[in-house]
DRENBADREN-968916 format. One line per field, with one value per residue: residue number from 1; x, y, z of N, C-alpha, C, O, CB in turn; residue in three letters. Coordinates in Angstrom, 2 decimals, m for minus. Each point is the difference from the previous one (the first is absolute). Glycine has a CB too. Example, Ala and Ser with C-alpha at 12.3 -4.5 7.8 and 13.67 -1.06 7.14 Angstrom:
2
resi: [1	2]
n.c1: [13.19	1.54]
n.c2: [m5.69	2.22]
n.c3: [7.80	m1.97]
ca.c1: [m0.89	0.82]
ca.c2: [1.19	1.19]
ca.c3: [0.00	0.06]
c.c1: [0.90	m0.77]
c.c2: [1.20	1.09]
c.c3: [0.00	0.73]
o.c1: [1.04	0.51]
o.c2: [m0.02	1.11]
o.c3: [0.66	0.17]
cb.c1: [m2.93	0.67]
cb.c2: [m1.15	m1.74]
cb.c3: [0.59	m2.32]
resn: [ALA	SER]
This chain:
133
resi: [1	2	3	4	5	6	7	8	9	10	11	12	13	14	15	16	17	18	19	20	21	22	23	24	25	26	27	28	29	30	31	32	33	34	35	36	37	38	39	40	41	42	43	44	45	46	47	48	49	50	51	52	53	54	55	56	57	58	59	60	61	62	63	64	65	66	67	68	69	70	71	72	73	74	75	76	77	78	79	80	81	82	83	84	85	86	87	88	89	90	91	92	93	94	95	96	97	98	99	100	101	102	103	104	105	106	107	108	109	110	111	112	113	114	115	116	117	118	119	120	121	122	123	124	125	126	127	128	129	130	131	132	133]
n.c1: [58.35	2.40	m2.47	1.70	2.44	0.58	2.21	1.31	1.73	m0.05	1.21	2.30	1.61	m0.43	0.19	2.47	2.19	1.13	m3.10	0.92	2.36	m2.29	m3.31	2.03	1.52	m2.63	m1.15	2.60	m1.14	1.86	0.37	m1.04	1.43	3.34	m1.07	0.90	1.93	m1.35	1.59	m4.42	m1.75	m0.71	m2.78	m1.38	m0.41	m2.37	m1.86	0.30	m3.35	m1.45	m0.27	m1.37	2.39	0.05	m0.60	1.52	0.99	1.84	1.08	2.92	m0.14	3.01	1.49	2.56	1.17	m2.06	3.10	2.68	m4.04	m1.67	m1.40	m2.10	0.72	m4.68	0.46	m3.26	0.40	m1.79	m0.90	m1.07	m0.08	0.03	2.76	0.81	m0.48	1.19	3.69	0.58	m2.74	1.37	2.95	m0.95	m0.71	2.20	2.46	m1.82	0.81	3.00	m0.03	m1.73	1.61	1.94	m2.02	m0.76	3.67	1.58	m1.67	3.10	m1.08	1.73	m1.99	m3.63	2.10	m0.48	m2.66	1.52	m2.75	1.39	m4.34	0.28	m3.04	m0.92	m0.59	0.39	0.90	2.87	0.17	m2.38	0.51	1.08	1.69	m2.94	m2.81]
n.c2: [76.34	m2.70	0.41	m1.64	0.07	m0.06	3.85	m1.63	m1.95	1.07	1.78	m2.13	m1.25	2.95	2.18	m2.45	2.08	m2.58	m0.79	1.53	m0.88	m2.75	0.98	m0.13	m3.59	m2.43	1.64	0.79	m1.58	m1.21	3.25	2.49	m0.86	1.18	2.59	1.66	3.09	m3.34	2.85	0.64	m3.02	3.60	m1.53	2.69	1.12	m2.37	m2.24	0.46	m1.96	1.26	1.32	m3.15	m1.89	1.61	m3.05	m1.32	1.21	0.75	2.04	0.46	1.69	m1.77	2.43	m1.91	1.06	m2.41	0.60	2.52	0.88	0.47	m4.05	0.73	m2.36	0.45	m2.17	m0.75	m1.09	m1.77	0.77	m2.02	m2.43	2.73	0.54	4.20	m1.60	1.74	m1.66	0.82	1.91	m0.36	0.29	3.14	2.58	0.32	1.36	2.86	0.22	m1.64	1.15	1.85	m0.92	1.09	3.24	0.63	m0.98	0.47	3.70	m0.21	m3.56	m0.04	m3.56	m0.37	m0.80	m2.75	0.17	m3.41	m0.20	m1.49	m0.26	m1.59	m1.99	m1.03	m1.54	m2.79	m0.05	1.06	2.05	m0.51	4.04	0.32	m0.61	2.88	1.52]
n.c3: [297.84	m0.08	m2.25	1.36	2.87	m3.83	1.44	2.92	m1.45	m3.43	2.11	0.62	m2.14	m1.77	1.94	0.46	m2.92	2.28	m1.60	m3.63	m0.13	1.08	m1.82	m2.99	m1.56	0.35	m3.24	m1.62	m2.75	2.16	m1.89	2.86	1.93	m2.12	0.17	3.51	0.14	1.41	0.72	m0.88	2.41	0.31	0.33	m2.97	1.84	m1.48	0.82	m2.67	2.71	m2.04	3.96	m1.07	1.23	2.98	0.93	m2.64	m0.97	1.90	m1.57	0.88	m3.03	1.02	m0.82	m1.95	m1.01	m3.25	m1.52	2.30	1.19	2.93	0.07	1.14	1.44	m1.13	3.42	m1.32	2.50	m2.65	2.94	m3.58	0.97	m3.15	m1.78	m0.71	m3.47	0.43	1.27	m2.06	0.93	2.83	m0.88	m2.30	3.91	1.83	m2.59	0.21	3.72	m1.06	m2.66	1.93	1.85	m2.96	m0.65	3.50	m0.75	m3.79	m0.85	m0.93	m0.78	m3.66	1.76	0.69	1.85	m2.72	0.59	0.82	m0.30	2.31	m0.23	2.74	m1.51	2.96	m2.85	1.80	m2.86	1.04	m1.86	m1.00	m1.13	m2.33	1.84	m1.69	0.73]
ca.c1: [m0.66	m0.18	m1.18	m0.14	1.27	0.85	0.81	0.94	1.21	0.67	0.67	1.30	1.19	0.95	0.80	1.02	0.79	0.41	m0.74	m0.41	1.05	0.43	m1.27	m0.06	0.93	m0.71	m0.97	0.78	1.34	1.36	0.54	m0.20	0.29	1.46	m0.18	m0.73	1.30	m0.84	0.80	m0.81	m1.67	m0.98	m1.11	m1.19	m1.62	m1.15	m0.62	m0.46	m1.43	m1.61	m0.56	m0.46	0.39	0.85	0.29	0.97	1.75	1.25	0.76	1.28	1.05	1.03	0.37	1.61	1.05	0.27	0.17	0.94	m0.57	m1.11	m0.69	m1.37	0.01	m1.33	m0.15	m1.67	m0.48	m1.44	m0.57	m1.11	0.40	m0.31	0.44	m0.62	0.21	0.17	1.33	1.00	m0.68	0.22	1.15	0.20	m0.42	0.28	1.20	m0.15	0.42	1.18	0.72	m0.02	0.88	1.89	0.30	m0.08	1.19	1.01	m0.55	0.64	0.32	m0.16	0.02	m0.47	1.44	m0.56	m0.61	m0.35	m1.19	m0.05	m0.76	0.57	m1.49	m0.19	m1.54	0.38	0.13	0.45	m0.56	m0.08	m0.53	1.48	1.69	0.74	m1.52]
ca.c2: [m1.09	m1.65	m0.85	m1.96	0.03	m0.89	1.57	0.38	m0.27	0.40	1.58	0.02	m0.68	0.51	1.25	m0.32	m0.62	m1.26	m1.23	m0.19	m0.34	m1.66	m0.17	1.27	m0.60	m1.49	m0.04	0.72	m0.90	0.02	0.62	1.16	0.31	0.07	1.14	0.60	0.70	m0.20	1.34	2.00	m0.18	0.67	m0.26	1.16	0.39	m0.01	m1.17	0.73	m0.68	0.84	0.19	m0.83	m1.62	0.24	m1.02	m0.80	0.50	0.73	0.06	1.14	0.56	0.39	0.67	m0.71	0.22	m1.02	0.04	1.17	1.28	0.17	m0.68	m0.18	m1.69	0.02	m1.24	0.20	m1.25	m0.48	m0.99	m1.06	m1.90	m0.25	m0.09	0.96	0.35	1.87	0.32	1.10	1.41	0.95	0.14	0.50	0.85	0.27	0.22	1.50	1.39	0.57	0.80	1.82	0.42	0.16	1.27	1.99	0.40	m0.12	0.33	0.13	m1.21	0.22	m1.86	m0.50	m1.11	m1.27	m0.21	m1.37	m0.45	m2.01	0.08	m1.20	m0.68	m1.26	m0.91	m0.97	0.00	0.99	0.47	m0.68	1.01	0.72	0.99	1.54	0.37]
ca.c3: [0.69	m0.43	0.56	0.47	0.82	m1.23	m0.84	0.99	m0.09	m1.56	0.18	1.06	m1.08	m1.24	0.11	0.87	m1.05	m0.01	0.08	m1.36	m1.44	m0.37	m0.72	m0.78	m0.80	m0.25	m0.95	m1.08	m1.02	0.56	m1.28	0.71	1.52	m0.11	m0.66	1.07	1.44	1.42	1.29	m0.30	0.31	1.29	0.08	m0.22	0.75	m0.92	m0.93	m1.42	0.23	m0.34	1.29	m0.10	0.14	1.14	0.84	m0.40	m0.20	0.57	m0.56	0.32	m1.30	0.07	m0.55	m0.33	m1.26	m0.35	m1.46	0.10	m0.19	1.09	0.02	1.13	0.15	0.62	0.43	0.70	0.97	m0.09	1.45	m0.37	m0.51	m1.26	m0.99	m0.45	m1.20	m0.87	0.52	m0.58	m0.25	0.90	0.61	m1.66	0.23	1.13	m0.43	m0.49	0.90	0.57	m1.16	0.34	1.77	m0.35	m0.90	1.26	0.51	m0.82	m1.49	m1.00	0.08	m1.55	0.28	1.46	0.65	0.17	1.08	0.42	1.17	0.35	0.42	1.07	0.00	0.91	0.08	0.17	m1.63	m0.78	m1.22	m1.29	m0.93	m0.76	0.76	m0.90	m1.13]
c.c1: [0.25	m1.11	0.00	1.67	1.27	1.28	0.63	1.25	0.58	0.87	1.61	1.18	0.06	0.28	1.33	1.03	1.20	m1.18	m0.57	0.52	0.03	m1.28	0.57	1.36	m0.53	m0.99	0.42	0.57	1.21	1.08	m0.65	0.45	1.71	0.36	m0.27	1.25	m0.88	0.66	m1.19	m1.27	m0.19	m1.39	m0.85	m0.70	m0.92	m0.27	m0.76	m1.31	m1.10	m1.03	m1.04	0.69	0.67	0.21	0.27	0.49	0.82	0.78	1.16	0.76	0.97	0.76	1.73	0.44	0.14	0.28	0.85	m1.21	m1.42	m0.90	m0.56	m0.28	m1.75	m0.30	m1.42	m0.32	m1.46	m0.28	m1.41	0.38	m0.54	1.14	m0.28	0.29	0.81	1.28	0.36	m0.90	0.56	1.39	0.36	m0.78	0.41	1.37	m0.18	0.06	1.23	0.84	m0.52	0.55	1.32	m0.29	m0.40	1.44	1.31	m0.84	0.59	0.52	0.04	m0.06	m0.63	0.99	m0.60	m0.96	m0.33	m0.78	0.10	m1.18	m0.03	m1.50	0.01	m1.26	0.20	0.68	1.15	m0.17	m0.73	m0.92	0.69	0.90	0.13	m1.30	0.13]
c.c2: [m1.30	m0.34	m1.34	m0.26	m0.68	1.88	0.16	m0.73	m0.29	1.37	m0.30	m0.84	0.74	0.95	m0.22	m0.08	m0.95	m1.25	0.39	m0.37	m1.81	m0.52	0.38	m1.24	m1.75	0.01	0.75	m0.88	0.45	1.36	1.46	0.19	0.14	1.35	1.64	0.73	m0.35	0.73	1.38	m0.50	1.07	0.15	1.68	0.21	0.13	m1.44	0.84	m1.30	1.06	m0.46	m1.47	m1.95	m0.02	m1.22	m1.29	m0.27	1.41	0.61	0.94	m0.08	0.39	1.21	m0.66	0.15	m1.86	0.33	1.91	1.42	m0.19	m1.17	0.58	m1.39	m0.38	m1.86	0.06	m0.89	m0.36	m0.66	m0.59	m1.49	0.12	1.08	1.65	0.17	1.23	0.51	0.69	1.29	0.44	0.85	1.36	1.37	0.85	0.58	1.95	1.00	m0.22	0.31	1.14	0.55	0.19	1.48	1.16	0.01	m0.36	0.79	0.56	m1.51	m0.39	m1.77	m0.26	m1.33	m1.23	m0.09	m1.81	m0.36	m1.50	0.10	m0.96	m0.30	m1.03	m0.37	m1.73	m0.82	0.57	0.72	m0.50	1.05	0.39	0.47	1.72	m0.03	m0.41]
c.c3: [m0.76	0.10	0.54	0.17	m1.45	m0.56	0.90	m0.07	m1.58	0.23	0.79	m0.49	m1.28	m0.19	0.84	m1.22	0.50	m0.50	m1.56	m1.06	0.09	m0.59	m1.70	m1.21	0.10	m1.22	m1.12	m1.11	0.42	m0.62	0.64	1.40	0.13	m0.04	1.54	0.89	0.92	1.36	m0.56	0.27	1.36	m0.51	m0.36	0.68	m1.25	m0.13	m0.97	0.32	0.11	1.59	0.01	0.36	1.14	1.30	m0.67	m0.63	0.54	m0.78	0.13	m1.33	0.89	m0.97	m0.12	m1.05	m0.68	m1.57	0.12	m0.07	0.94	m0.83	1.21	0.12	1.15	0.69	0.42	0.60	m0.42	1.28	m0.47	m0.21	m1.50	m0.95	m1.10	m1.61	m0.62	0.64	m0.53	m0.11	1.09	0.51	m1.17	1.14	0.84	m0.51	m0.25	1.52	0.29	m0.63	0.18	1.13	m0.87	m0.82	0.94	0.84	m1.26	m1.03	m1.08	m0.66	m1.83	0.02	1.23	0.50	m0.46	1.07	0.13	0.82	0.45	1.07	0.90	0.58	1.17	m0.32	0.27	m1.25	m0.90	m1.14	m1.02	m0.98	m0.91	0.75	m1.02	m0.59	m1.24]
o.c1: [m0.29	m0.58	m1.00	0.97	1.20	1.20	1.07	1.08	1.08	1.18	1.15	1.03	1.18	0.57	0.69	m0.04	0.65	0.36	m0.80	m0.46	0.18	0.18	0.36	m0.10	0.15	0.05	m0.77	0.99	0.37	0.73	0.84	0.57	0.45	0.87	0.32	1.00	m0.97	m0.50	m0.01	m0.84	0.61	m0.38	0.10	m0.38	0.22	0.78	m0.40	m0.34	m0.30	m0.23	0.26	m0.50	0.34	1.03	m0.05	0.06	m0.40	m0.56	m0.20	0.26	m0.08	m0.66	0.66	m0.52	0.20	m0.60	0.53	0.30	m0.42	0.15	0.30	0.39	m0.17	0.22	m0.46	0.19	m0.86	0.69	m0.95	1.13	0.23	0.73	m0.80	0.76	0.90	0.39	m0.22	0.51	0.99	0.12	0.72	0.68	m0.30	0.32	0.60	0.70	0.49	1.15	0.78	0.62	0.18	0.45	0.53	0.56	0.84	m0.53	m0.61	0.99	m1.01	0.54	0.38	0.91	m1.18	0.05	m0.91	0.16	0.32	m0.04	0.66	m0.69	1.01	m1.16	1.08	0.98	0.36	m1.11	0.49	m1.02	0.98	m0.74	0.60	m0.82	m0.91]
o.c2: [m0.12	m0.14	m0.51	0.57	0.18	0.03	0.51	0.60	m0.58	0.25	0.26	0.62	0.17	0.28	0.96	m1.15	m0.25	m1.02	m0.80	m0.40	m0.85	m0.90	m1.05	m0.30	m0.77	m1.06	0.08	m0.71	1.13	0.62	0.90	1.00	0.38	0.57	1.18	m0.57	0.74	0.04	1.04	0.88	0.14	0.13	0.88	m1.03	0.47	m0.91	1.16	m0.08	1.03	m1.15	m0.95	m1.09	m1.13	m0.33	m0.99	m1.14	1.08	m0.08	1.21	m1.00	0.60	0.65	m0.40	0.57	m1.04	0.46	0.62	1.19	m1.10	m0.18	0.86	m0.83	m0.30	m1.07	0.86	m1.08	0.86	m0.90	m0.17	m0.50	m0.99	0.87	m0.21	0.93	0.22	1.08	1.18	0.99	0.73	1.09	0.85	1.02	1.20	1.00	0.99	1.01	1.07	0.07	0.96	1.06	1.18	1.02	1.11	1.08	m0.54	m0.73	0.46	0.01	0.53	m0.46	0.38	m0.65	0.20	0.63	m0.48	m0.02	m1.01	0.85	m0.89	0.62	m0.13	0.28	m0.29	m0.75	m0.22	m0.18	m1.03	m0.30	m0.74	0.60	1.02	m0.85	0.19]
o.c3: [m1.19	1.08	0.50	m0.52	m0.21	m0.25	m0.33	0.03	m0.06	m0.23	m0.33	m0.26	m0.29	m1.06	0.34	m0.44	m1.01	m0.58	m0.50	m1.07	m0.87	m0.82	m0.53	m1.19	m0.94	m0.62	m0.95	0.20	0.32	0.77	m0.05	0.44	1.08	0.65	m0.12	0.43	0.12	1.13	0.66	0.20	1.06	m1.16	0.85	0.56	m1.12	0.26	m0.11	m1.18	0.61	0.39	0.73	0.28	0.37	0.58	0.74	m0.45	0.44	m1.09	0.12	m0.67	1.07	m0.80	0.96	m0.97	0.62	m0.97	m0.92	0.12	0.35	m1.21	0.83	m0.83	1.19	m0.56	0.75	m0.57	0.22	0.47	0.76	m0.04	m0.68	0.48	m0.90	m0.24	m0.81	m0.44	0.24	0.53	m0.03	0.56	0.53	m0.07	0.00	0.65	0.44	0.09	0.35	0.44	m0.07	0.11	m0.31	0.53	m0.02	0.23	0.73	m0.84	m0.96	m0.74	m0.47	m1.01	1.11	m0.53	m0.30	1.05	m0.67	1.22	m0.63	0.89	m0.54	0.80	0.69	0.29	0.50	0.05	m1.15	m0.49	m0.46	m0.62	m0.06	0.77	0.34	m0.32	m0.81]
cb.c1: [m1.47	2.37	0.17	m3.51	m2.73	m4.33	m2.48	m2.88	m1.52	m3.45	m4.01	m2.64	m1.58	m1.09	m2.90	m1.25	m1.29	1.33	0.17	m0.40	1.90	1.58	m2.30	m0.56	2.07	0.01	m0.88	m0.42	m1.52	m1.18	m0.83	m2.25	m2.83	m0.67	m1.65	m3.20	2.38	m0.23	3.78	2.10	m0.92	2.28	0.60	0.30	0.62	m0.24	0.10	3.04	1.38	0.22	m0.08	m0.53	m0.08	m1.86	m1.23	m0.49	m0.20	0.61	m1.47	0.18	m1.39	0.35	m2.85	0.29	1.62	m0.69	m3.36	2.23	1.60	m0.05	0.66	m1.65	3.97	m1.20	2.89	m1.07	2.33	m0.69	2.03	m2.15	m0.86	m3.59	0.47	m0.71	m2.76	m3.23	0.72	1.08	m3.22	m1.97	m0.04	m1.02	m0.88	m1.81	m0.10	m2.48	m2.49	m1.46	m0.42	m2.55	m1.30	0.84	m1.05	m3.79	m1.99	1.94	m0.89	m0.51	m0.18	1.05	1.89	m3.71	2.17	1.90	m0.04	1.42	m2.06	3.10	m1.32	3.53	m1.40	2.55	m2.20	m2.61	m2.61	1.96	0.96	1.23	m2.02	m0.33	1.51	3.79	0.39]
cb.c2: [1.69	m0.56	1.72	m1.76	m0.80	m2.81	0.87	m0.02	m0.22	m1.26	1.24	m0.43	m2.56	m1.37	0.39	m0.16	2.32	2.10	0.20	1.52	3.52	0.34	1.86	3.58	2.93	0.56	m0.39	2.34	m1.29	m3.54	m3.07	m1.00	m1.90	m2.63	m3.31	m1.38	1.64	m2.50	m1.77	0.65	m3.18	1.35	m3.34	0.81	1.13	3.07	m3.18	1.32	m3.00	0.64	4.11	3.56	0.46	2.87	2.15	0.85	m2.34	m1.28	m2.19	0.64	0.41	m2.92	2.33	m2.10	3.71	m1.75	m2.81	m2.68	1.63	3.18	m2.61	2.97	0.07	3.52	m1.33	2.12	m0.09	0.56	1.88	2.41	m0.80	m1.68	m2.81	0.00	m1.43	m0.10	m2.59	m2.72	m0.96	m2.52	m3.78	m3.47	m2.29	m2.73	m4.10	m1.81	m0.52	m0.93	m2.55	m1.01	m3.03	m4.15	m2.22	m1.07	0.07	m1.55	m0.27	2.45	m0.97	3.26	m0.93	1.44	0.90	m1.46	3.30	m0.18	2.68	m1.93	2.03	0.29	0.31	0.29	2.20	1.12	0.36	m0.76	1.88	m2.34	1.37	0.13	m4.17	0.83	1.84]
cb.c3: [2.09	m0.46	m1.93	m1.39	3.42	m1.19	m1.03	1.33	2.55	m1.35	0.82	2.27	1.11	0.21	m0.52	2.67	m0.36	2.52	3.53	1.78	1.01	2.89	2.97	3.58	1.46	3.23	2.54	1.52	m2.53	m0.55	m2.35	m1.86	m0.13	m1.78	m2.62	m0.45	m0.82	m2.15	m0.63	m2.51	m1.92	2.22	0.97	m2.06	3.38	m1.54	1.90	m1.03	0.66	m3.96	m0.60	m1.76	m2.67	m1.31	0.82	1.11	m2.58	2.50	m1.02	3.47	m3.10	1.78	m0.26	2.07	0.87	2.96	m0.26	m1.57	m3.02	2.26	m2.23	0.22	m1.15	m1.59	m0.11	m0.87	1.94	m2.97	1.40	m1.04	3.27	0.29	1.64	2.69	1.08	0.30	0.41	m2.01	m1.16	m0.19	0.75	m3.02	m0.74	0.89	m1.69	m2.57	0.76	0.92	m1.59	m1.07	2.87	m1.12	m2.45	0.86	2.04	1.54	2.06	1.79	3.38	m0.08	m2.18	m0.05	2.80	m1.91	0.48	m1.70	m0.46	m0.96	m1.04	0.07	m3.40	1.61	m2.52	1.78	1.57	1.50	0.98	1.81	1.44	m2.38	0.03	m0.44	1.74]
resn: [UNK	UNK	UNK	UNK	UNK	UNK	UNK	UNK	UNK	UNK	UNK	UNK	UNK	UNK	UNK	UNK	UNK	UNK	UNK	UNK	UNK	UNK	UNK	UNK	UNK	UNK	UNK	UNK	UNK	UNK	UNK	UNK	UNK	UNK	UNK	UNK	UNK	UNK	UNK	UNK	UNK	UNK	UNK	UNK	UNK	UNK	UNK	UNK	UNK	UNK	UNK	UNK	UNK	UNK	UNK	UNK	UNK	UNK	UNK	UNK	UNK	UNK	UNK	UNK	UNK	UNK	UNK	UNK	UNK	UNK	UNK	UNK	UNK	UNK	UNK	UNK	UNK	UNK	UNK	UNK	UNK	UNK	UNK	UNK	UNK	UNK	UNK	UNK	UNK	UNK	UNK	UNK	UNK	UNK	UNK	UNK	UNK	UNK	UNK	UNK	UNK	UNK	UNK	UNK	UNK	UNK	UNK	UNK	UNK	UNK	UNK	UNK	UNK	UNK	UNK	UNK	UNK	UNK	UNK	UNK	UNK	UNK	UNK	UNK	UNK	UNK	UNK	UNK	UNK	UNK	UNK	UNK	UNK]
């Protein structure tokens, strides 16, 4: 279930991977996004949002190659105007389940994959919290 039309159309454009790589490479440092096989992006099943925040926020994980070796490429939609301090934690939180989802399906895996989070805010002020724990 979409709770609010703002997840309907996040969902519908960024599982679209034409409409994500050109997102995905517009917010990417340039030195990474070079780095990127954008022919292997595909879109994961799941969210890693804590139910509690669900109506507002989103979020789609990719899956790619960068640099020649498996990545993830976590994308979170904030549908707030304020400002959440504790971000990186959450994002730090959200990384860990999709490091357990990859090791139940990869469990001979001896390296977890990168994982690149990018968080895509709206406020009027814009950011003005930490970016890293």
């Amino acid at each position: 279930m979409v709770p609010n039309p703002h997840d309907a159309l996040f969902k519908f454009t960024f599982t679209q991977v034409e409409h994500a790589i050109g997102e995905l490479r517009a917010v990417l440092p340039p030195a990474l996004s070079a780095e990127v096989d954008w022919d292997s992006l595909e879109v994961c099943s799941g969210s890693y949002v804590d139910s509690e925040l669900a109506q507002a926020h989103s979020d789609v994980l990719y899956s790619v190659r960068i640099g020649g070796r498996p990545a993830l490429i976590y994308v979170l939609l904030e549908h707030q105007s304020t400002v959440d301090r504790l971000m990186p934690f959450r994002c730090l939180k959200y990384q860990v389940r999709i490091w357990d989802d990859w090791l139940a399906d990869h469990p001979d895996a001896a390296h977890l994959p990168v994982i690149v989070p990018i968080v895509v805010h709206h406020s009027a002020g814009g950011w003005s919290a930490a970016t890293a724990i």
